[in-house]
PQR file of N, CA, C, O and H, with PARSE charges and radii, in Angstrom:
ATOM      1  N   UNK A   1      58.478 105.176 -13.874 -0.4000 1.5000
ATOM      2  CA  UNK A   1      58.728 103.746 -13.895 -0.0000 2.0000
ATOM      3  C   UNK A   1      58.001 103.133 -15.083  0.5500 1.7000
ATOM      4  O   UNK A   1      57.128 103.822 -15.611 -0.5500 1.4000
ATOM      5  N   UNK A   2      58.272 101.852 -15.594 -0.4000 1.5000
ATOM      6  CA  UNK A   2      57.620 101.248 -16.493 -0.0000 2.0000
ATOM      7  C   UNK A   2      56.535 100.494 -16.166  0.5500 1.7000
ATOM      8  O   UNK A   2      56.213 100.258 -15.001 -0.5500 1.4000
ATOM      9  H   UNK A   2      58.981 101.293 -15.165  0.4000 1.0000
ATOM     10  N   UNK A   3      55.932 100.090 -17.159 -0.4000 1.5000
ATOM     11  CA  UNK A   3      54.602  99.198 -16.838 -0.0000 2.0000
ATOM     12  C   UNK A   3      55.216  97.889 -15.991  0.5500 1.7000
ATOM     13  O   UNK A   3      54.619  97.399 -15.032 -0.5500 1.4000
ATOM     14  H   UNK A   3      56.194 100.281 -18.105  0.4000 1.0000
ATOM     15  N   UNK A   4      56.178  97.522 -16.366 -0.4000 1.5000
ATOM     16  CA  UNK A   4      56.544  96.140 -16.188 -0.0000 2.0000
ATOM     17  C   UNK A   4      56.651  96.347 -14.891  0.5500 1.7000
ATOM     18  O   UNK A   4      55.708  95.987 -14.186 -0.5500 1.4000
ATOM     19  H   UNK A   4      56.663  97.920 -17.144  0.4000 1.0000
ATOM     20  N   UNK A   5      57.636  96.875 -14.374 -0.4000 1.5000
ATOM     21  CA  UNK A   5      57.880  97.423 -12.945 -0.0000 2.0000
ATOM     22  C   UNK A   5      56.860  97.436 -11.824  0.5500 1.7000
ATOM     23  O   UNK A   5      56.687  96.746 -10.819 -0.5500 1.4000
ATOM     24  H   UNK A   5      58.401  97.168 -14.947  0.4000 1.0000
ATOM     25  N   UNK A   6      56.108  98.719 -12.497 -0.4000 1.5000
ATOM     26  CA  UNK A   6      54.762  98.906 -11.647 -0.0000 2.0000
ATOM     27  C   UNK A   6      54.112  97.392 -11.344  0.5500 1.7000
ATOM     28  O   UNK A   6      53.872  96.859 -10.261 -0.5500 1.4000
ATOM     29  H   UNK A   6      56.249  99.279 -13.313  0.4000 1.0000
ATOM     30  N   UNK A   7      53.960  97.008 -12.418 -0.4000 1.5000
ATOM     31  CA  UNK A   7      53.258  95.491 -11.893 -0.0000 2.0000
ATOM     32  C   UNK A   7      53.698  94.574 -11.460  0.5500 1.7000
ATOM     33  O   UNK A   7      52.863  93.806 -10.984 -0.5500 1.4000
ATOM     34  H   UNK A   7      54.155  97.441 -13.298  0.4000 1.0000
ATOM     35  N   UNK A   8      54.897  94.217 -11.387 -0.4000 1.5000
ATOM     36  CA  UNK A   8      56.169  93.798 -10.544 -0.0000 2.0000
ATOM     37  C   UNK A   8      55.791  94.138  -8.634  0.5500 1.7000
ATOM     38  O   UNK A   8      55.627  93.374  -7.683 -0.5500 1.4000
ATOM     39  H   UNK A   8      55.575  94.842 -11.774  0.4000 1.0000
ATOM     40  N   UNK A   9      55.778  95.588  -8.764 -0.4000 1.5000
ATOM     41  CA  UNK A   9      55.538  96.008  -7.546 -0.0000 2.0000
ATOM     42  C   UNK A   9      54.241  95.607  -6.829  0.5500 1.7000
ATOM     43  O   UNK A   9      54.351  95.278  -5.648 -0.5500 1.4000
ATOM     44  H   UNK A   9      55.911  96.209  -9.537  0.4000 1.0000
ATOM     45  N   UNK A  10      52.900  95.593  -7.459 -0.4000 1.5000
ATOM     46  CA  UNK A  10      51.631  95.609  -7.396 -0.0000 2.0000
ATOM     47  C   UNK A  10      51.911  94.025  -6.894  0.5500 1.7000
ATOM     48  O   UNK A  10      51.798  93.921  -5.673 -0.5500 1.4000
ATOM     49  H   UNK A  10      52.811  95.860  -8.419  0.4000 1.0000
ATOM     50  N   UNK A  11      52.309  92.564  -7.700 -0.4000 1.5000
ATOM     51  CA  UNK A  11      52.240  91.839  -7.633 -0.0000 2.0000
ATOM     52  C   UNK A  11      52.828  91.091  -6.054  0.5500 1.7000
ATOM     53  O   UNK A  11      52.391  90.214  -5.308 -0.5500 1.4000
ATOM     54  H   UNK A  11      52.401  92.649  -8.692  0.4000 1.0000
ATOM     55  N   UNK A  12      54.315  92.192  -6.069 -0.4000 1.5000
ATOM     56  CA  UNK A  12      54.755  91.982  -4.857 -0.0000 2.0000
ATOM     57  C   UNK A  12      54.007  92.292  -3.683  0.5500 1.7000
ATOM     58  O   UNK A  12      53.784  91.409  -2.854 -0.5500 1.4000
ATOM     59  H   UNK A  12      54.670  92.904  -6.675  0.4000 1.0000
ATOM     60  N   UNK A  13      53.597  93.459  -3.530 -0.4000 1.5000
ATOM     61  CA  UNK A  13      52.576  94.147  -2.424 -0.0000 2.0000
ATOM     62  C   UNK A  13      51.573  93.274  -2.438  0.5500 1.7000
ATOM     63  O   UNK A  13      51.189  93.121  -1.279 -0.5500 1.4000
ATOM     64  H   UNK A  13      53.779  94.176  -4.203  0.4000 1.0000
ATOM     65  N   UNK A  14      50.961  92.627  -3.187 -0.4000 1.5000
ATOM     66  CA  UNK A  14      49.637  92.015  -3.350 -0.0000 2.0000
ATOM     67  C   UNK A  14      50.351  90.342  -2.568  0.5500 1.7000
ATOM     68  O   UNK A  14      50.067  89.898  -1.456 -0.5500 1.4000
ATOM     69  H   UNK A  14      51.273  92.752  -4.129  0.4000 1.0000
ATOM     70  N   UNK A  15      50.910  89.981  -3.175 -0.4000 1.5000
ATOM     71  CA  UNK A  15      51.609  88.571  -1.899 -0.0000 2.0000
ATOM     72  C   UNK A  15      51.843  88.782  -0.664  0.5500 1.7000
ATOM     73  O   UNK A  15      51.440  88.108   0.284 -0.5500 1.4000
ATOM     74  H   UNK A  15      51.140  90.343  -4.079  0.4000 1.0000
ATOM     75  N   UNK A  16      52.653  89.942  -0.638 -0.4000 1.5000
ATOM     76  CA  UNK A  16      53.188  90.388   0.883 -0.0000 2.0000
ATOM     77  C   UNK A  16      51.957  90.526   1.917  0.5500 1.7000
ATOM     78  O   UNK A  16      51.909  89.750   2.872 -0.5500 1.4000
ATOM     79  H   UNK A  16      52.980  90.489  -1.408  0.4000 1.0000
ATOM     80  N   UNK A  17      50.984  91.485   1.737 -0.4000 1.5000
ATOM     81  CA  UNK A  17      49.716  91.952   2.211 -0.0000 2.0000
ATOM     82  C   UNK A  17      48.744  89.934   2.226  0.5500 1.7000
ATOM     83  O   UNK A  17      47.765  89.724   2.942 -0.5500 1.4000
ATOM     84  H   UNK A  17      51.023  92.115   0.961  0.4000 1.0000
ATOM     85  N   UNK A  18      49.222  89.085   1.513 -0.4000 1.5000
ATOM     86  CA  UNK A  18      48.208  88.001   1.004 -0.0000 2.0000
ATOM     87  C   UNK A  18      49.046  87.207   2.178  0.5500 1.7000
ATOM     88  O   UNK A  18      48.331  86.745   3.067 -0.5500 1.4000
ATOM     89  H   UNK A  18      50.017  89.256   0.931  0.4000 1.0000
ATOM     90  N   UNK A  19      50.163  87.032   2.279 -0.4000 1.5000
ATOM     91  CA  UNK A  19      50.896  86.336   3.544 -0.0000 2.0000
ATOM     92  C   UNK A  19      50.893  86.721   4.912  0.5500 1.7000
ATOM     93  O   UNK A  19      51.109  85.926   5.826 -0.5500 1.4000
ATOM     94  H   UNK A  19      50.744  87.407   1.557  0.4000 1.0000
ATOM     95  N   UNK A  20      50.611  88.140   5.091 -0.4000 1.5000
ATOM     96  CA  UNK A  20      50.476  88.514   5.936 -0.0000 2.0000
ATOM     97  C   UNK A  20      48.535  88.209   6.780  0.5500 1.7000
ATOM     98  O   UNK A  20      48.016  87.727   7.787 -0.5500 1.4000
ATOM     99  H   UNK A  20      50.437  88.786   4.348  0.4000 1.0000
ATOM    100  N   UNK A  21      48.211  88.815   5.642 -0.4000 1.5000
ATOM    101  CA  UNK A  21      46.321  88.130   6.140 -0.0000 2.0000
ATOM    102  C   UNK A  21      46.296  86.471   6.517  0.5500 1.7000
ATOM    103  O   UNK A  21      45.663  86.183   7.533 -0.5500 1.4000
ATOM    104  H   UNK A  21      48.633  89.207   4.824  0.4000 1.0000
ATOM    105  N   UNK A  22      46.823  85.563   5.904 -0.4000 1.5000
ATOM    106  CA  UNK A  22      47.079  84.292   6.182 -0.0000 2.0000
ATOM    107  C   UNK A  22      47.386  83.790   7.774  0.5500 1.7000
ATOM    108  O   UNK A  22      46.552  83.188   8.451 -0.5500 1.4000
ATOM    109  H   UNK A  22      47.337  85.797   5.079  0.4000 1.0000
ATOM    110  N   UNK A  23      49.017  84.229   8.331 -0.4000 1.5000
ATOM    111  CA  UNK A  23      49.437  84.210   9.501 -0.0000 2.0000
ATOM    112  C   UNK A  23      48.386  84.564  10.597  0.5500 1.7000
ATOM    113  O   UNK A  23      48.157  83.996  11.665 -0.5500 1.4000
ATOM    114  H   UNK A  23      49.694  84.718   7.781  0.4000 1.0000
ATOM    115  N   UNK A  24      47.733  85.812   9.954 -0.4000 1.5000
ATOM    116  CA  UNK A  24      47.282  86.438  11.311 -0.0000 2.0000
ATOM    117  C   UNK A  24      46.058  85.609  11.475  0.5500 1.7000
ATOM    118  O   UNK A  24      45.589  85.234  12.549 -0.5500 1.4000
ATOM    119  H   UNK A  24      47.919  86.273   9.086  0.4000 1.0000
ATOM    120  N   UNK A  25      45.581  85.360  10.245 -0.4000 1.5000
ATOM    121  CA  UNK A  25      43.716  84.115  10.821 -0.0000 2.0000
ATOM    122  C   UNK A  25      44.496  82.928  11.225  0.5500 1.7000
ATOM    123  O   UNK A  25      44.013  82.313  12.176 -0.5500 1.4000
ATOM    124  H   UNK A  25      45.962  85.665   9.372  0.4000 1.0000
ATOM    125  N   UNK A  26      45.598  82.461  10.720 -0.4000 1.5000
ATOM    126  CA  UNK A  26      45.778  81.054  11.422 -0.0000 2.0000
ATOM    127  C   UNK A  26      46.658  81.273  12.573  0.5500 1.7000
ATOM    128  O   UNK A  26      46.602  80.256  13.264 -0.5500 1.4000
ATOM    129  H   UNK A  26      45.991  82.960   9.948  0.4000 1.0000
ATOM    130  N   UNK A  27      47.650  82.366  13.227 -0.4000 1.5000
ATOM    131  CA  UNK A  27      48.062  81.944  14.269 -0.0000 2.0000
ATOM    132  C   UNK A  27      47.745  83.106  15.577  0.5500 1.7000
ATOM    133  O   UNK A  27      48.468  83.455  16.510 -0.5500 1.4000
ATOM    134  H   UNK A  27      47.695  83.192  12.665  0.4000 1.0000
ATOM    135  N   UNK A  28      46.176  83.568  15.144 -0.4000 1.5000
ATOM    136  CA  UNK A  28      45.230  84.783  16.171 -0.0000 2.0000
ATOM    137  C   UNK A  28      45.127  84.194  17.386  0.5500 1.7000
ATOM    138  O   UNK A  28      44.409  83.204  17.248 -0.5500 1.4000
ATOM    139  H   UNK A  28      45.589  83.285  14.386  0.4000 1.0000
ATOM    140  N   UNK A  29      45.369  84.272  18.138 -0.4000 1.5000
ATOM    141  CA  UNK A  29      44.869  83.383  19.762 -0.0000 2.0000
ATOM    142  C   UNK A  29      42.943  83.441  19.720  0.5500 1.7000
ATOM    143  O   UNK A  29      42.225  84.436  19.621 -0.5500 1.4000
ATOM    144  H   UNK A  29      45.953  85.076  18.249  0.4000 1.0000
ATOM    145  N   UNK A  30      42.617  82.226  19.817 -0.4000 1.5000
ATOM    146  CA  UNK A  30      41.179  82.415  19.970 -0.0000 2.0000
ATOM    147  C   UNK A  30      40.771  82.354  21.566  0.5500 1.7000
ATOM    148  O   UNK A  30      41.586  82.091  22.450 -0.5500 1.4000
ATOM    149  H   UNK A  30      43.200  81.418  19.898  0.4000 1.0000
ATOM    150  N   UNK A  31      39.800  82.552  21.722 -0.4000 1.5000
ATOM    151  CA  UNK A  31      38.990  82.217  23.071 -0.0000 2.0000
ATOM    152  C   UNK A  31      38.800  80.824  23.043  0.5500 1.7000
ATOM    153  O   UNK A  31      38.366  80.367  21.985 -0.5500 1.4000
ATOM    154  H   UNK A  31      39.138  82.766  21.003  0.4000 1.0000
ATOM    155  N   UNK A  32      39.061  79.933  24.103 -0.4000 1.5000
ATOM    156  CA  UNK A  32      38.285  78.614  23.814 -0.0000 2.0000
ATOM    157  C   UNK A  32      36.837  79.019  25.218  0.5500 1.7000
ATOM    158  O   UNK A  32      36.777  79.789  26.177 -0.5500 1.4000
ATOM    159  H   UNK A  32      39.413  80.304  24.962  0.4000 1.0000
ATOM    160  N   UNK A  33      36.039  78.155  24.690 -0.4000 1.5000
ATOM    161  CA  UNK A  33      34.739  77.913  24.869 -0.0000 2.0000
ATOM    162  C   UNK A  33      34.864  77.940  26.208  0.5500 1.7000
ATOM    163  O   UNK A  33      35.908  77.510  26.697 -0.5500 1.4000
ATOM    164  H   UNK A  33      36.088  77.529  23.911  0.4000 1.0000
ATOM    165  N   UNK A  34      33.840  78.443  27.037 -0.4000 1.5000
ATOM    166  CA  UNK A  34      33.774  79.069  28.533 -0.0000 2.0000
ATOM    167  C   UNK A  34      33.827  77.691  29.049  0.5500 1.7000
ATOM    168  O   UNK A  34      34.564  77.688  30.035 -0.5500 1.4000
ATOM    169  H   UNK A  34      32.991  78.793  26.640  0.4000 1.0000
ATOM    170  N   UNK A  35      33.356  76.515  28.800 -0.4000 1.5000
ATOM    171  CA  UNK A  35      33.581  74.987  29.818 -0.0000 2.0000
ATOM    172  C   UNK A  35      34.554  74.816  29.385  0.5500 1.7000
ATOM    173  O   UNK A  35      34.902  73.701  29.771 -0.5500 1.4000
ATOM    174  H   UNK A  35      32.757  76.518  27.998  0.4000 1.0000
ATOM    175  N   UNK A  36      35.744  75.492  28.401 -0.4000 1.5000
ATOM    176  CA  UNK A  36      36.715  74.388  28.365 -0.0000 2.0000
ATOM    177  C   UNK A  36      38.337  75.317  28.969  0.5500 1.7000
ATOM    178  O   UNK A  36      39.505  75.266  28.584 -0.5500 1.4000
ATOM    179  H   UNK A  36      35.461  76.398  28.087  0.4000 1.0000
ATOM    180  N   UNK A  37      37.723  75.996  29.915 -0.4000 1.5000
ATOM    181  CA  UNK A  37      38.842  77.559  30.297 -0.0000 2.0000
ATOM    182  C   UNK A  37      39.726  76.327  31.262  0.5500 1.7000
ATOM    183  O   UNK A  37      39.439  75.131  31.211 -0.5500 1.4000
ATOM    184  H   UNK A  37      36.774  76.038  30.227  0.4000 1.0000
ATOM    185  N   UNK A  38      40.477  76.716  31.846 -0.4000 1.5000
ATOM    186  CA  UNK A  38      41.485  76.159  33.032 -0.0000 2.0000
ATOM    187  C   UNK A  38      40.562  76.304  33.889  0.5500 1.7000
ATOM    188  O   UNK A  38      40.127  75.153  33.908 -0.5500 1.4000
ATOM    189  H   UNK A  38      40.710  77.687  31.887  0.4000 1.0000
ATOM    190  N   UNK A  39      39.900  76.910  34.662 -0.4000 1.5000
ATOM    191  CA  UNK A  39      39.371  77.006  36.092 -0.0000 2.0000
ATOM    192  C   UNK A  39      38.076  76.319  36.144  0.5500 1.7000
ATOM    193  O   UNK A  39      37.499  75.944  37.165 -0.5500 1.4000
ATOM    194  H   UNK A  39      40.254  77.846  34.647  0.4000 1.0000
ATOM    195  N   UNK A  40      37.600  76.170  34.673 -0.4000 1.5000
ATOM    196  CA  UNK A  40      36.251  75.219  34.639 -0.0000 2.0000
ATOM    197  C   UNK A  40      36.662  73.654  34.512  0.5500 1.7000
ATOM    198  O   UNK A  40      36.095  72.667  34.981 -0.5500 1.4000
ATOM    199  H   UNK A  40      38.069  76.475  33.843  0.4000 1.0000
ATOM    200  N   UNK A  41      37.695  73.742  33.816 -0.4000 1.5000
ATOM    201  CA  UNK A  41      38.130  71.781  34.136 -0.0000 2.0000
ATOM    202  C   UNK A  41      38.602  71.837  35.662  0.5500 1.7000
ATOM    203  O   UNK A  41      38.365  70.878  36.397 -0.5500 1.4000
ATOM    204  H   UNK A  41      38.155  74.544  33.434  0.4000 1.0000
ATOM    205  N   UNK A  42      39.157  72.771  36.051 -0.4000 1.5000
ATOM    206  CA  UNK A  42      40.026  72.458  37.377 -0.0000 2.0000
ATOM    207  C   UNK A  42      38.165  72.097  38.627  0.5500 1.7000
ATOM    208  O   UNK A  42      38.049  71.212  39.475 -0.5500 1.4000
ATOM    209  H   UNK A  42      39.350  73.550  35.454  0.4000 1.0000
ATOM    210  N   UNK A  43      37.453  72.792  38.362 -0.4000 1.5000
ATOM    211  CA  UNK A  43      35.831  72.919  38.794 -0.0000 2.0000
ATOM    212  C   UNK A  43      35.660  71.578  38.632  0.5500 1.7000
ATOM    213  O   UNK A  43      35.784  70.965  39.692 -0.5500 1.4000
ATOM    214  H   UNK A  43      37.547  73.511  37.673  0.4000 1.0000
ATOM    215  N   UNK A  44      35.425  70.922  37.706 -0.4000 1.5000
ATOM    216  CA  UNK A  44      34.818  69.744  37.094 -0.0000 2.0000
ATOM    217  C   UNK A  44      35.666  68.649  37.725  0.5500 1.7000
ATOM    218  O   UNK A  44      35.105  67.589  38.005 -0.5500 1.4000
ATOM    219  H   UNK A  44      35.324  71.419  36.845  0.4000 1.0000
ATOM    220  N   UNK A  45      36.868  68.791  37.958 -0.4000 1.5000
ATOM    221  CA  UNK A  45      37.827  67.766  38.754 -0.0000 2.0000
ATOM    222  C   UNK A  45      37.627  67.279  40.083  0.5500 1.7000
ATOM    223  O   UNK A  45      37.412  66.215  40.663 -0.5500 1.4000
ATOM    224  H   UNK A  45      37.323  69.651  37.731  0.4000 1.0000
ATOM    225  N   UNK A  46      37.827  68.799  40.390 -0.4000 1.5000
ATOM    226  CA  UNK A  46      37.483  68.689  41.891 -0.0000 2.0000
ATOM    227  C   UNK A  46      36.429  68.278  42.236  0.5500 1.7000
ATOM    228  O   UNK A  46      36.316  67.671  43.302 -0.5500 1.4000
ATOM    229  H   UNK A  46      38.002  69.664  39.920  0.4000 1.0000
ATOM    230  N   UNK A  47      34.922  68.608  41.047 -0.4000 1.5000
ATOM    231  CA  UNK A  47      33.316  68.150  41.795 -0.0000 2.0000
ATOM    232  C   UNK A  47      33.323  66.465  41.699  0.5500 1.7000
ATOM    233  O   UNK A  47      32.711  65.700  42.443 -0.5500 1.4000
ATOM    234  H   UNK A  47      35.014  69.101  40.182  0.4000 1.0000
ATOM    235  N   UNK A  48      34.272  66.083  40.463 -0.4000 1.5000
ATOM    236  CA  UNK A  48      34.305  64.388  40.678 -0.0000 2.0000
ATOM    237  C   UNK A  48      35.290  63.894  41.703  0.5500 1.7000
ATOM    238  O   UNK A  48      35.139  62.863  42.358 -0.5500 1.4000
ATOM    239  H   UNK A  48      34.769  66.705  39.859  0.4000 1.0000
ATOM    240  N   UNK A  49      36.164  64.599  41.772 -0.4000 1.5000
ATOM    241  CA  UNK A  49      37.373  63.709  43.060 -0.0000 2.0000
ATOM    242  C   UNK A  49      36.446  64.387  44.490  0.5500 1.7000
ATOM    243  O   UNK A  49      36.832  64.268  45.653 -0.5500 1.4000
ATOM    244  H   UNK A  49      36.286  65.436  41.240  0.4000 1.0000
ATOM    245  N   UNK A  50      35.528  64.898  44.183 -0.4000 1.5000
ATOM    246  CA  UNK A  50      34.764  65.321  45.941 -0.0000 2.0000
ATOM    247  C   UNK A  50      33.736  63.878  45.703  0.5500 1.7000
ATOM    248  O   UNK A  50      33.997  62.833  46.298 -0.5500 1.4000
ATOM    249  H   UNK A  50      35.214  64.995  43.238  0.4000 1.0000
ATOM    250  N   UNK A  51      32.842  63.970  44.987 -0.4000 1.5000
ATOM    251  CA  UNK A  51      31.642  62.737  44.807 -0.0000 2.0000
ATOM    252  C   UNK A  51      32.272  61.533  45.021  0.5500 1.7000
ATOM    253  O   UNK A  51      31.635  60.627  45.557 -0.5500 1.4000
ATOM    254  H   UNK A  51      32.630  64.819  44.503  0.4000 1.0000
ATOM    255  N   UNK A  52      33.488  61.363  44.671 -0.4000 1.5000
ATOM    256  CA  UNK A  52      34.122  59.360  45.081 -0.0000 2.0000
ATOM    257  C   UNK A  52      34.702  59.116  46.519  0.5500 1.7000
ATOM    258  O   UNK A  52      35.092  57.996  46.845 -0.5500 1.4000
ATOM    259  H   UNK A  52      34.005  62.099  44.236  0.4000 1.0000
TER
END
C-alpha cells in the first residue's frame, strides 16, 4: 500500500476507536449515590408520611 493510504487508514482507525471511547464514558450507566437508590427515597417517604 502507499503512504497516503496507510495514513488514510491510521487516521480512520484513530476516529473510529476516538468515537467509540467517547459513547462509552458518556452513555456508561453509573451507580447513583447509596441515599439517592429507589428504596432509600421510598425509606425517606414513608419515615415522613409516618411522622405527620
Amino acid at each position: 500500500m502507499s503512504d497516503w493510504v496507510t495514513l488514510g487508514l491510521l487516521l480512520l482507525a484513530s476516529l473510529a476507536v476516538s468515537v467509540v471511547v467517547y459513547l462509552v464514558a458518556v452513555l456508561w450507566p453509573q451507580q447513583p449515590p447509596k441515599n439517592r437508590s429507589v428504596q432509600e427515597i421510598r425509606r425517606r417517604i414513608e419515615e415522613e408520611e409516618a411522622d405527620e
